[in-house]
PDB file of N, CA, C and O in Angstrom:
ATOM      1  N   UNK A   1      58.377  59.789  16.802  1.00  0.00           N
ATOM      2  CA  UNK A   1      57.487  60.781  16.222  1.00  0.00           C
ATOM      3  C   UNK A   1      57.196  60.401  14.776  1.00  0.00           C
ATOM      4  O   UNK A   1      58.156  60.312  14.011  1.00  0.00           O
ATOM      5  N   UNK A   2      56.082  60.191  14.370  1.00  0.00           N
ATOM      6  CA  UNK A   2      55.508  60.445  12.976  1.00  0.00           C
ATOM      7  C   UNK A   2      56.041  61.578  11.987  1.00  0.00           C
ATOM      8  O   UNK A   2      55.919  62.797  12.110  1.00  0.00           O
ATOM      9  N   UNK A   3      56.641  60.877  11.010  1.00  0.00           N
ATOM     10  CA  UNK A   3      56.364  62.165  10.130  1.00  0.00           C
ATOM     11  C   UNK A   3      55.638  61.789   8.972  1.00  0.00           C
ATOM     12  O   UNK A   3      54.951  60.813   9.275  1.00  0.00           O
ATOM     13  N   UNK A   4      55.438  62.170   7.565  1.00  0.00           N
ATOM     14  CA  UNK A   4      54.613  61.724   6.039  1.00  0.00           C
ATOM     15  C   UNK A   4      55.520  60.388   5.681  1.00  0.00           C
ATOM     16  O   UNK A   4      55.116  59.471   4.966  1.00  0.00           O
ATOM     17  N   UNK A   5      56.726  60.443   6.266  1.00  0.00           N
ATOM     18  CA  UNK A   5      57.397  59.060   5.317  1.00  0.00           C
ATOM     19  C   UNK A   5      57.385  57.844   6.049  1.00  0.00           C
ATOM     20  O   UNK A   5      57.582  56.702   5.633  1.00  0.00           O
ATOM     21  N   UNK A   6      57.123  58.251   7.216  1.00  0.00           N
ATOM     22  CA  UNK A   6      57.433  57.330   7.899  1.00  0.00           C
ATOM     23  C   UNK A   6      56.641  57.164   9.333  1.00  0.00           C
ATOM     24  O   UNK A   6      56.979  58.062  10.104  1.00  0.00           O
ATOM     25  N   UNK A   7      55.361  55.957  10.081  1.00  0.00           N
ATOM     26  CA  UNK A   7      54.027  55.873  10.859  1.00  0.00           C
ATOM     27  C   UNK A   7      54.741  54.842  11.469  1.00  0.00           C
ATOM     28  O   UNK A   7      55.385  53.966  10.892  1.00  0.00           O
ATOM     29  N   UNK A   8      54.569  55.019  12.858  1.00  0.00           N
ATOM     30  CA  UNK A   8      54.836  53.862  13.736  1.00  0.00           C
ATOM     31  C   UNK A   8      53.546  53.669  14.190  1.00  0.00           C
ATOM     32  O   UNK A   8      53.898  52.765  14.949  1.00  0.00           O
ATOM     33  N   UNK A   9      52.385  53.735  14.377  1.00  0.00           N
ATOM     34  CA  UNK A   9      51.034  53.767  14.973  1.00  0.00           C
ATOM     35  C   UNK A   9      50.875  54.061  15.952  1.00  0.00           C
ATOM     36  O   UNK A   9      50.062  53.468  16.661  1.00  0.00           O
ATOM     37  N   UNK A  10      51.684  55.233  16.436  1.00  0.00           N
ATOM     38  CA  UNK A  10      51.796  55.145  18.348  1.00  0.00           C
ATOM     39  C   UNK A  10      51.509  56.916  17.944  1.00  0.00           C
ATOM     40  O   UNK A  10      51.805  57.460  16.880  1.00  0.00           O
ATOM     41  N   UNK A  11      50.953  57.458  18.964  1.00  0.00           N
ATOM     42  CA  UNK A  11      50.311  59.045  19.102  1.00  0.00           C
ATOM     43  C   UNK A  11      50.746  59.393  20.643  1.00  0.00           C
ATOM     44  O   UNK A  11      50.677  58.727  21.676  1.00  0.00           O
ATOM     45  N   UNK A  12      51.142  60.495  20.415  1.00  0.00           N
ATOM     46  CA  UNK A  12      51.421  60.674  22.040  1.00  0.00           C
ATOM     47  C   UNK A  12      50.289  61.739  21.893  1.00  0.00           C
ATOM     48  O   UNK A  12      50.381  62.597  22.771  1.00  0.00           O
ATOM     49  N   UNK A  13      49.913  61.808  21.582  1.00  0.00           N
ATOM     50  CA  UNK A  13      48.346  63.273  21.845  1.00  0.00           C
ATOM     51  C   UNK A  13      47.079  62.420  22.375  1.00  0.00           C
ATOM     52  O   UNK A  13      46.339  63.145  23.040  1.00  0.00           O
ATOM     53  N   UNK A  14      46.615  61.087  22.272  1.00  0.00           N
ATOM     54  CA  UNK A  14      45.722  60.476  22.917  1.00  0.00           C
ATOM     55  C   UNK A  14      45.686  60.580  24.324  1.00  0.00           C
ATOM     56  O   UNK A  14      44.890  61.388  24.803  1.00  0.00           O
ATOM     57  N   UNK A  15      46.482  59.836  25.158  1.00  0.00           N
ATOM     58  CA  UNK A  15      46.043  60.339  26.366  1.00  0.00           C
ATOM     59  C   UNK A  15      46.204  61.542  27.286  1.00  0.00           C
ATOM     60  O   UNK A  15      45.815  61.716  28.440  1.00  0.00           O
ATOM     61  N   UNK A  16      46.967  62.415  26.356  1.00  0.00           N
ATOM     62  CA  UNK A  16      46.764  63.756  26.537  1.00  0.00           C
ATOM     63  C   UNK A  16      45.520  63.896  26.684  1.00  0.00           C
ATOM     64  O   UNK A  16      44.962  63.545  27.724  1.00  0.00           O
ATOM     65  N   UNK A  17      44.931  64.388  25.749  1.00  0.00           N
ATOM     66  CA  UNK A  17      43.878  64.646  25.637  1.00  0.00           C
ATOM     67  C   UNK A  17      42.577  63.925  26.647  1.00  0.00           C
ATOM     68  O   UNK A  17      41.826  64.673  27.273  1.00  0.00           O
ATOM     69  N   UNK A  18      42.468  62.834  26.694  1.00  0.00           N
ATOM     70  CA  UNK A  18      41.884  62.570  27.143  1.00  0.00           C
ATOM     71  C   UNK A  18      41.587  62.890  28.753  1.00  0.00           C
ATOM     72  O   UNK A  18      40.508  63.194  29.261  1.00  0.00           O
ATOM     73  N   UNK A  19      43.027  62.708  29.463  1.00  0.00           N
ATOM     74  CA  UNK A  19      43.693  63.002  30.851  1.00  0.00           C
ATOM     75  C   UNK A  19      43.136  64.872  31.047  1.00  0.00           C
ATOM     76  O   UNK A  19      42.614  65.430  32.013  1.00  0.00           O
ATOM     77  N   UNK A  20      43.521  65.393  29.730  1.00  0.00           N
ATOM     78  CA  UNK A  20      42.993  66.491  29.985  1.00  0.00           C
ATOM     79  C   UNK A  20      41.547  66.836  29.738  1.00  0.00           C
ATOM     80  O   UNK A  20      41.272  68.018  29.946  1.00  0.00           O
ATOM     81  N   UNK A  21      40.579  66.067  29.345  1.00  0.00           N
ATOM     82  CA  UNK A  21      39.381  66.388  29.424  1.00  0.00           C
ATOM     83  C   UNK A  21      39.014  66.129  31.153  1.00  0.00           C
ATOM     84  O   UNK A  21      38.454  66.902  31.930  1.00  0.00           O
ATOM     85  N   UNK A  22      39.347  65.282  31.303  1.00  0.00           N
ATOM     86  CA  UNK A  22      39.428  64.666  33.249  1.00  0.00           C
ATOM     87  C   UNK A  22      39.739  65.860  33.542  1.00  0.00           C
ATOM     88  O   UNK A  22      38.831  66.679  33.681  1.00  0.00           O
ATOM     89  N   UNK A  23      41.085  66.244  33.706  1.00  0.00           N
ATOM     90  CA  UNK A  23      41.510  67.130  34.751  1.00  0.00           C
ATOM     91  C   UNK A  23      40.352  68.488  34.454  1.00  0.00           C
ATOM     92  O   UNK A  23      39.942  69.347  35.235  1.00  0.00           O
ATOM     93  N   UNK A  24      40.127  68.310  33.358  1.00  0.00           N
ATOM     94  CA  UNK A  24      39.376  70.136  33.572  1.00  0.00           C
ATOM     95  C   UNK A  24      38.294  70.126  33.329  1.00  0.00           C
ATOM     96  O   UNK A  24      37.616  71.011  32.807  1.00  0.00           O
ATOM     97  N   UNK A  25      37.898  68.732  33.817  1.00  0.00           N
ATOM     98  CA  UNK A  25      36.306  68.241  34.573  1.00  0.00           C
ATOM     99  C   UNK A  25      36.094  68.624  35.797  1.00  0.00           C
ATOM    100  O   UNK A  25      35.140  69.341  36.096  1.00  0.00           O
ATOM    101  N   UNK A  26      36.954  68.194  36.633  1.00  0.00           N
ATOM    102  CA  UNK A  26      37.515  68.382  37.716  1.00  0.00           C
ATOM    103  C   UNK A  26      37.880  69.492  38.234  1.00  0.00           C
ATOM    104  O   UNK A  26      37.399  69.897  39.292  1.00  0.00           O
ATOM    105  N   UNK A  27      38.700  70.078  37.617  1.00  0.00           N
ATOM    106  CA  UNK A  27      39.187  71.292  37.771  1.00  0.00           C
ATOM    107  C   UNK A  27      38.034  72.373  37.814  1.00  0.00           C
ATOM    108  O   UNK A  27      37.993  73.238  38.689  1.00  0.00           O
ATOM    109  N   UNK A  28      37.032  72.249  36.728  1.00  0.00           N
ATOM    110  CA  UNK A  28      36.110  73.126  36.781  1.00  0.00           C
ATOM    111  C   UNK A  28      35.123  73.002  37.510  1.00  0.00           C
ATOM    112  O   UNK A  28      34.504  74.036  37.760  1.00  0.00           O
ATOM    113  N   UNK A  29      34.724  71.936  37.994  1.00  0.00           N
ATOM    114  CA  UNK A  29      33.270  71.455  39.166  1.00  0.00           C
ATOM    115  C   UNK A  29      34.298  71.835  40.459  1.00  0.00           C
ATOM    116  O   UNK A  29      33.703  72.639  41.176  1.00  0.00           O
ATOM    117  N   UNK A  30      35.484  71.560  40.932  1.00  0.00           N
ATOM    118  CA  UNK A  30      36.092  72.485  41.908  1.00  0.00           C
ATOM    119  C   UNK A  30      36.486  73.879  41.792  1.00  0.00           C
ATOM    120  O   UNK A  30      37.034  74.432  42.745  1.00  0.00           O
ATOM    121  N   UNK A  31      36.246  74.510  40.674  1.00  0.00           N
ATOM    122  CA  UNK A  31      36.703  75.777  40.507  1.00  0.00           C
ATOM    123  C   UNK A  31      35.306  76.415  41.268  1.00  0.00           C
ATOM    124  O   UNK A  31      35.432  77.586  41.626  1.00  0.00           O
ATOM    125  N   UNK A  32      34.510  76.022  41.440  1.00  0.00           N
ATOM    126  CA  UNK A  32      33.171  76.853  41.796  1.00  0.00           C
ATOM    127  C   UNK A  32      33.613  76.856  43.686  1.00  0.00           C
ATOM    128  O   UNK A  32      33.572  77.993  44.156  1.00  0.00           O
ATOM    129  N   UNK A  33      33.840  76.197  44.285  1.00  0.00           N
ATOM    130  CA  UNK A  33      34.161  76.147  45.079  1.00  0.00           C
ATOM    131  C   UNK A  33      35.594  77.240  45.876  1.00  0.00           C
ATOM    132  O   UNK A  33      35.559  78.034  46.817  1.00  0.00           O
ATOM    133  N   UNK A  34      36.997  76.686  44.757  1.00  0.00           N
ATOM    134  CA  UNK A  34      38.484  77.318  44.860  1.00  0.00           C
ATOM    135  C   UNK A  34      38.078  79.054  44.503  1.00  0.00           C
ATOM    136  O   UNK A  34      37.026  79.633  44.233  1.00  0.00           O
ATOM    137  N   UNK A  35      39.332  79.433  44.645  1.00  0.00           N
ATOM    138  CA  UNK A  35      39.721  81.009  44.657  1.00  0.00           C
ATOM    139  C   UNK A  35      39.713  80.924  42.760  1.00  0.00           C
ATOM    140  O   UNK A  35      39.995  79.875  42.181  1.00  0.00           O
ATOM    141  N   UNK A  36      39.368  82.121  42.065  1.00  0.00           N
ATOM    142  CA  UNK A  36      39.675  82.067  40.785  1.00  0.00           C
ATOM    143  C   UNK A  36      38.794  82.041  39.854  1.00  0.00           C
ATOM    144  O   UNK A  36      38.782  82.861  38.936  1.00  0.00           O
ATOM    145  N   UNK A  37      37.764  80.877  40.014  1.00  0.00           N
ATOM    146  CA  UNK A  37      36.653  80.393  39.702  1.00  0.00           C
ATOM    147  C   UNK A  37      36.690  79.186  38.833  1.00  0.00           C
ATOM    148  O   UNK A  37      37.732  78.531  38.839  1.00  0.00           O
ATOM    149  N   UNK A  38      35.399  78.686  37.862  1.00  0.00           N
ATOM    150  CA  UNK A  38      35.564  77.421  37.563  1.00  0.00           C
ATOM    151  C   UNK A  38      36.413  77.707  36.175  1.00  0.00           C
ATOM    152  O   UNK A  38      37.039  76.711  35.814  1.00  0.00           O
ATOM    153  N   UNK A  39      36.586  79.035  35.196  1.00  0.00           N
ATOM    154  CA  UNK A  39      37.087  78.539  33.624  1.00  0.00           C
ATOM    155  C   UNK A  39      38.766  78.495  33.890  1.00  0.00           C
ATOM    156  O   UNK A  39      39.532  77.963  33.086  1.00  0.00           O
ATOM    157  N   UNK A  40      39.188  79.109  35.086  1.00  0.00           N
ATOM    158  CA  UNK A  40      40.535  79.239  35.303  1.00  0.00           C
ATOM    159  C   UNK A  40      40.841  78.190  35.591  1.00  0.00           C
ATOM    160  O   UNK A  40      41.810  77.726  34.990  1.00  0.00           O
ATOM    161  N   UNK A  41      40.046  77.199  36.810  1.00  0.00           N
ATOM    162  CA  UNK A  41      40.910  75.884  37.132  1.00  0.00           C
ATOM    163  C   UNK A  41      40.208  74.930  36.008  1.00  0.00           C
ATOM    164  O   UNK A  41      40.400  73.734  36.227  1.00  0.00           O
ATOM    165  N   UNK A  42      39.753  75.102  35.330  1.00  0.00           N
ATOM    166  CA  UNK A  42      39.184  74.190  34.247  1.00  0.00           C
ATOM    167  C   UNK A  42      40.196  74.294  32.783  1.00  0.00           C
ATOM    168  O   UNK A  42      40.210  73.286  32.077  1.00  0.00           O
ATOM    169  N   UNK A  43      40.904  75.324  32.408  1.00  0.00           N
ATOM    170  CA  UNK A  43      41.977  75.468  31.644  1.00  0.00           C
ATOM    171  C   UNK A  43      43.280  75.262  32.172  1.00  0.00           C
ATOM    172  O   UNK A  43      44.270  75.075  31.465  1.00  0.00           O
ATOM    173  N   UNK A  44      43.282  75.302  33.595  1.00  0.00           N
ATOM    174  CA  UNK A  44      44.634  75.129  34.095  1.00  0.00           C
ATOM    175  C   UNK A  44      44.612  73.147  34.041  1.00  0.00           C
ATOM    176  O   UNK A  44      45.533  72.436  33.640  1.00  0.00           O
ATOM    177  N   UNK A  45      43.115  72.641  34.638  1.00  0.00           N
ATOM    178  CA  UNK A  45      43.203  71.330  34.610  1.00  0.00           C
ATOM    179  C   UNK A  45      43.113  70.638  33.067  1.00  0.00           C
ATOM    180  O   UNK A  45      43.227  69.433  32.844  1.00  0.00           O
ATOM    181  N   UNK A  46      42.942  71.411  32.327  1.00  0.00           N
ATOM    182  CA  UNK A  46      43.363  70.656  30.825  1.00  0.00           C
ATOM    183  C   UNK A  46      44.904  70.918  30.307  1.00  0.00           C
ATOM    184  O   UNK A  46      45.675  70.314  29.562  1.00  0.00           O
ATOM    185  N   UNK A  47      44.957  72.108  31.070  1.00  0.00           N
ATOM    186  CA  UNK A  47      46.815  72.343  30.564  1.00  0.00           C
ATOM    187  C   UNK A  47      47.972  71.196  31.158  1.00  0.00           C
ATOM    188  O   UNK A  47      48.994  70.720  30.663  1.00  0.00           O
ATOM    189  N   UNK A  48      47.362  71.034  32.300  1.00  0.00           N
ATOM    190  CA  UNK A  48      48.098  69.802  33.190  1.00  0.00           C
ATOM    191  C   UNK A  48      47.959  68.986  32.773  1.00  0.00           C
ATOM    192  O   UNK A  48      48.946  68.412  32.314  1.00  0.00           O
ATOM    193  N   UNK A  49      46.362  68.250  32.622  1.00  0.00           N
ATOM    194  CA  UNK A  49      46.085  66.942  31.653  1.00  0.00           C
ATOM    195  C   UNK A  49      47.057  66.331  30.540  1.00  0.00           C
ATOM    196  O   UNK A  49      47.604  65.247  30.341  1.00  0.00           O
ATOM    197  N   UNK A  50      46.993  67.589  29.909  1.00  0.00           N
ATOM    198  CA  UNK A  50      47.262  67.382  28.383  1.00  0.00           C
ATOM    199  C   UNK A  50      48.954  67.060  28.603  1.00  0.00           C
ATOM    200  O   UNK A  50      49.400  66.155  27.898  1.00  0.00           O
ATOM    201  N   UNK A  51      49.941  67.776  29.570  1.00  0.00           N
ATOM    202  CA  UNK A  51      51.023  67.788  30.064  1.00  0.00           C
ATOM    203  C   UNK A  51      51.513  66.472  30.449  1.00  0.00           C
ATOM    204  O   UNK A  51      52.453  65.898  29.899  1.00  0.00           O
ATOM    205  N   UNK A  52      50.905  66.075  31.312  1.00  0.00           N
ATOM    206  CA  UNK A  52      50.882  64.982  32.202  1.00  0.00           C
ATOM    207  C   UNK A  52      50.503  63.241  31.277  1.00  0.00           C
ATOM    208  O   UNK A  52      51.138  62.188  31.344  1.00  0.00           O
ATOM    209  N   UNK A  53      49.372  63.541  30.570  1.00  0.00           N
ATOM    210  CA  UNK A  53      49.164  62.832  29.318  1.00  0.00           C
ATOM    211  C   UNK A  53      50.290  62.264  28.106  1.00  0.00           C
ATOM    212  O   UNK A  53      50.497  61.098  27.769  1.00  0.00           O
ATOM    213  N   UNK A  54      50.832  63.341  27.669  1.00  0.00           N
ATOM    214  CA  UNK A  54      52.016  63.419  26.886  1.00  0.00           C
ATOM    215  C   UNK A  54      53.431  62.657  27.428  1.00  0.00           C
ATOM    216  O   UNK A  54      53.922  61.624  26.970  1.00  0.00           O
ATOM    217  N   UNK A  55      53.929  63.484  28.538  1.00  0.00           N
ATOM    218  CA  UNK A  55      54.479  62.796  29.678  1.00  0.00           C
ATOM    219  C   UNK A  55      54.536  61.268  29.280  1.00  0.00           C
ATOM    220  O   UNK A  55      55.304  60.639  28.553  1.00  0.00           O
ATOM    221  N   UNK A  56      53.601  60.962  29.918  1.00  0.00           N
ATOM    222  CA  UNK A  56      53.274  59.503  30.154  1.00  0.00           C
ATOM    223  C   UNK A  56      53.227  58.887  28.892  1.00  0.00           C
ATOM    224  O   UNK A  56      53.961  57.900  28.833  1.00  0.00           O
ATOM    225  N   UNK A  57      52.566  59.159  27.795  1.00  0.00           N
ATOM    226  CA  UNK A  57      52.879  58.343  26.716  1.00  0.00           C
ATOM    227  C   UNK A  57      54.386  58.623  26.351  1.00  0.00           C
ATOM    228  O   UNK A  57      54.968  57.592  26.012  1.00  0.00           O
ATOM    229  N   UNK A  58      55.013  59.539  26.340  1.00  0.00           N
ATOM    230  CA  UNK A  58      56.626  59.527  26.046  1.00  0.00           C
ATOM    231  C   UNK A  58      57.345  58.985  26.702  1.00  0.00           C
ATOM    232  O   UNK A  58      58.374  58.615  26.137  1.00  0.00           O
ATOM    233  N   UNK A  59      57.186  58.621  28.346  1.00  0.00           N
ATOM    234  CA  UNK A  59      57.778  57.867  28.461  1.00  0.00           C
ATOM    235  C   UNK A  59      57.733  56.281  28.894  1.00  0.00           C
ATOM    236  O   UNK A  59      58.446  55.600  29.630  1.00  0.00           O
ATOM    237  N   UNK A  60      56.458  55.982  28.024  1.00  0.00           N
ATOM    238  CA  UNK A  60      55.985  54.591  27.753  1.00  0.00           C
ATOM    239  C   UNK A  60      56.656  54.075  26.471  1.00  0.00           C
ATOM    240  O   UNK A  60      57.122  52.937  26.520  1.00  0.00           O
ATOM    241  N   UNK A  61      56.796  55.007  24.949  1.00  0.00           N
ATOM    242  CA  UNK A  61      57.442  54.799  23.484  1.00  0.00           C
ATOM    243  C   UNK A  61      58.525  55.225  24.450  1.00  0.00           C
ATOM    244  O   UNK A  61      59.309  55.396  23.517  1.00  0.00           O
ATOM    245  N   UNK A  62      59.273  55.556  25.537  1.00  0.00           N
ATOM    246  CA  UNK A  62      60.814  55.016  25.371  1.00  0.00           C
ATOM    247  C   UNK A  62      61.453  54.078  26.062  1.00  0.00           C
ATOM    248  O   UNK A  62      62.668  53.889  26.136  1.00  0.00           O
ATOM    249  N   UNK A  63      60.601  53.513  26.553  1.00  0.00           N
ATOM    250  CA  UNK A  63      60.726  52.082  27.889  1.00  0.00           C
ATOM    251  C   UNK A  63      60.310  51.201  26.390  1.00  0.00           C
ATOM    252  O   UNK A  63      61.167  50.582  25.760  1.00  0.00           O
ATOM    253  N   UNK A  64      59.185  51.259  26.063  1.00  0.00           N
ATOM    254  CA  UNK A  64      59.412  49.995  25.133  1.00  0.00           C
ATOM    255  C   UNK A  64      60.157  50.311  23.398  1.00  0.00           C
ATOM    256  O   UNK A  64      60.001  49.588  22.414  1.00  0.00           O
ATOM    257  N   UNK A  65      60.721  51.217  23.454  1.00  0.00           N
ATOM    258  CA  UNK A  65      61.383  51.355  22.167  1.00  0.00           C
ATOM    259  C   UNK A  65      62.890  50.656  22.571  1.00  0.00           C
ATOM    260  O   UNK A  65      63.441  49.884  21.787  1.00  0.00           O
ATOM    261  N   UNK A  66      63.459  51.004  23.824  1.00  0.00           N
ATOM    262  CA  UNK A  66      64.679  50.681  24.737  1.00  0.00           C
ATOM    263  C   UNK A  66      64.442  49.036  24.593  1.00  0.00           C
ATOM    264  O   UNK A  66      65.381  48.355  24.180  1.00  0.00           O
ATOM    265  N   UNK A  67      63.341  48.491  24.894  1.00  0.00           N
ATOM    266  CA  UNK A  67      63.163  47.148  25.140  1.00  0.00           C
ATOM    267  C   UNK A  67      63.424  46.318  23.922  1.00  0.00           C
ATOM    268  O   UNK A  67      64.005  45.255  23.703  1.00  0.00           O
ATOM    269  N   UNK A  68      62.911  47.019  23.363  1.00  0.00           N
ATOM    270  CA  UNK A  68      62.672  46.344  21.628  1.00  0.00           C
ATOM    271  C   UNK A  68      64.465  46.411  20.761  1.00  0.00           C
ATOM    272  O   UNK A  68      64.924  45.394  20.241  1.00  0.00           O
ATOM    273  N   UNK A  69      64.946  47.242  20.761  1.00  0.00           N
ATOM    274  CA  UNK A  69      66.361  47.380  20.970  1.00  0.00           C
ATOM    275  C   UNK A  69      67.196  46.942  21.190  1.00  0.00           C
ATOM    276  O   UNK A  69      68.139  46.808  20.411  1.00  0.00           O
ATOM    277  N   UNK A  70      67.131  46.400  22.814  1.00  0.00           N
ATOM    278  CA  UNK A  70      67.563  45.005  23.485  1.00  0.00           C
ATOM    279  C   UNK A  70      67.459  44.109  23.003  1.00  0.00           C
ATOM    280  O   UNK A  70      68.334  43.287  23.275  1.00  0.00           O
ATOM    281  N   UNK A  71      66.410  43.689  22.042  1.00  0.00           N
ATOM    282  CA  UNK A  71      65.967  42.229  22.291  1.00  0.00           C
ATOM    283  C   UNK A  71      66.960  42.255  20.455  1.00  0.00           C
ATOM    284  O   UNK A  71      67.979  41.650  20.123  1.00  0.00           O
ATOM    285  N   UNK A  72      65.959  43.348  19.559  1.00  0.00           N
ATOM    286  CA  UNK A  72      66.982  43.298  18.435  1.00  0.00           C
ATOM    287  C   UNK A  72      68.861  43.044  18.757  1.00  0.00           C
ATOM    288  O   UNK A  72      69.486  42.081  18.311  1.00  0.00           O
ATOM    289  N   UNK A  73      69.390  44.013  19.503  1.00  0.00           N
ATOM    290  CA  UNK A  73      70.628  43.484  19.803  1.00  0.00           C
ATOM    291  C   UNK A  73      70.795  42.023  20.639  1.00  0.00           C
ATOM    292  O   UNK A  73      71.729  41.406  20.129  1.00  0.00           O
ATOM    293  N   UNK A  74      70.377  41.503  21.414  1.00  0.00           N
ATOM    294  CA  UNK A  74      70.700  39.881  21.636  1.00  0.00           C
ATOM    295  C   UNK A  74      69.906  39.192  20.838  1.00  0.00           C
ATOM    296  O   UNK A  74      69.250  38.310  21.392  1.00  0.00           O
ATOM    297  N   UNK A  75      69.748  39.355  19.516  1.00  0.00           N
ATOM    298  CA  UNK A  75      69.072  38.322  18.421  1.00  0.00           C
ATOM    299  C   UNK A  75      67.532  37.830  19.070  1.00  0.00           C
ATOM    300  O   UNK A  75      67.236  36.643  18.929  1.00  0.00           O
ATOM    301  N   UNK A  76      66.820  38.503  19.589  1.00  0.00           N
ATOM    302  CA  UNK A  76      65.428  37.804  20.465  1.00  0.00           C
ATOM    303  C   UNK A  76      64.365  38.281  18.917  1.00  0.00           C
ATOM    304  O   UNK A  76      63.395  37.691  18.441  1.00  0.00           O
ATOM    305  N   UNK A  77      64.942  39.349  18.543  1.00  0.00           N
ATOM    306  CA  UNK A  77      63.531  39.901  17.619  1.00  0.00           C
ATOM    307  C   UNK A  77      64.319  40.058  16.037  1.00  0.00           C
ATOM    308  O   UNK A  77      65.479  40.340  15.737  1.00  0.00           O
ATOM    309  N   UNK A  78      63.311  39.789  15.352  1.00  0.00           N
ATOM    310  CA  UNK A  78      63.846  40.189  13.777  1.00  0.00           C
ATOM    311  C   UNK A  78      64.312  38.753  13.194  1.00  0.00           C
ATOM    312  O   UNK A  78      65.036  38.110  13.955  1.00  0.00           O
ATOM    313  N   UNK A  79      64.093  38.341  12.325  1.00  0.00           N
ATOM    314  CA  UNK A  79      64.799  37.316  10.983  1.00  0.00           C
ATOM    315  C   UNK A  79      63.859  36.406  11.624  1.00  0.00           C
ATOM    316  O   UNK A  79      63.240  36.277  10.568  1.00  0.00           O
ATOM    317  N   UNK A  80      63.273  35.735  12.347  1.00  0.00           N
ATOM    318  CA  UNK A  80      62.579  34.829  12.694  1.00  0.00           C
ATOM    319  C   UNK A  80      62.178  33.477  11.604  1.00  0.00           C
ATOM    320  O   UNK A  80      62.203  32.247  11.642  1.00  0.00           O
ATOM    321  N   UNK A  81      61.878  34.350  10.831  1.00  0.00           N
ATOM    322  CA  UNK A  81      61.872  33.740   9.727  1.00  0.00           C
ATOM    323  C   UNK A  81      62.745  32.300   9.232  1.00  0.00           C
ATOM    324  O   UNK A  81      62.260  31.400   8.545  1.00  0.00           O
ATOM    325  N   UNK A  82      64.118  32.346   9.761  1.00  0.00           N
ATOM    326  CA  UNK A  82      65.274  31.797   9.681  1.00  0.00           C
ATOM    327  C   UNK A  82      65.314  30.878  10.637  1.00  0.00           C
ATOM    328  O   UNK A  82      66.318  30.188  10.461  1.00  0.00           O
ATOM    329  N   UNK A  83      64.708  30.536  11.562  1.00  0.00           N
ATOM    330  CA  UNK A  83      64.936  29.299  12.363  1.00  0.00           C
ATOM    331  C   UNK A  83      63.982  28.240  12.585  1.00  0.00           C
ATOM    332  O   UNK A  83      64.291  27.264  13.269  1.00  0.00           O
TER     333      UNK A  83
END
């Protein structure tokens, strides 16, 4: 996570967002059809999006934060410089 002192360049709100503009695209051109109507499954399909989005980028920064870790502990990454 980002805070003011300290930017890794990684956002977990991007494909949120985006995933959730999809889903409650979707959600709402089938809401005309489903029980409820289209603004209900069109907020429910951005609530999921945005869910599902997040999700997935979190647990992408912890598969490769884990990786990067690894490689720092068996000497693969860092000092490079030195050989």
């Amino acid at each position: 996570m980002d805070n003011i002192h300290r930017a890794d360049g990684m956002s977990f709100v991007d494909k949120g967002m985006i995933l959730a503009f999809m889903f409650s695209t979707i959600g709402a051109s089938k809401g005309f059809v489903w029980r409820g109507g289209p603004v209900i499954w069109g907020i429910t399909g951005a609530f999921v999006g945005f869910i599902v989005g997040t999700l997935l980028s979190w647990i992408i920064y912890v598969i490769k934060h884990d990786k990067n870790q690894m490689q720092i502990k068996k000497g693969k990454k860092g000092m490079s410089f030195l050989s």
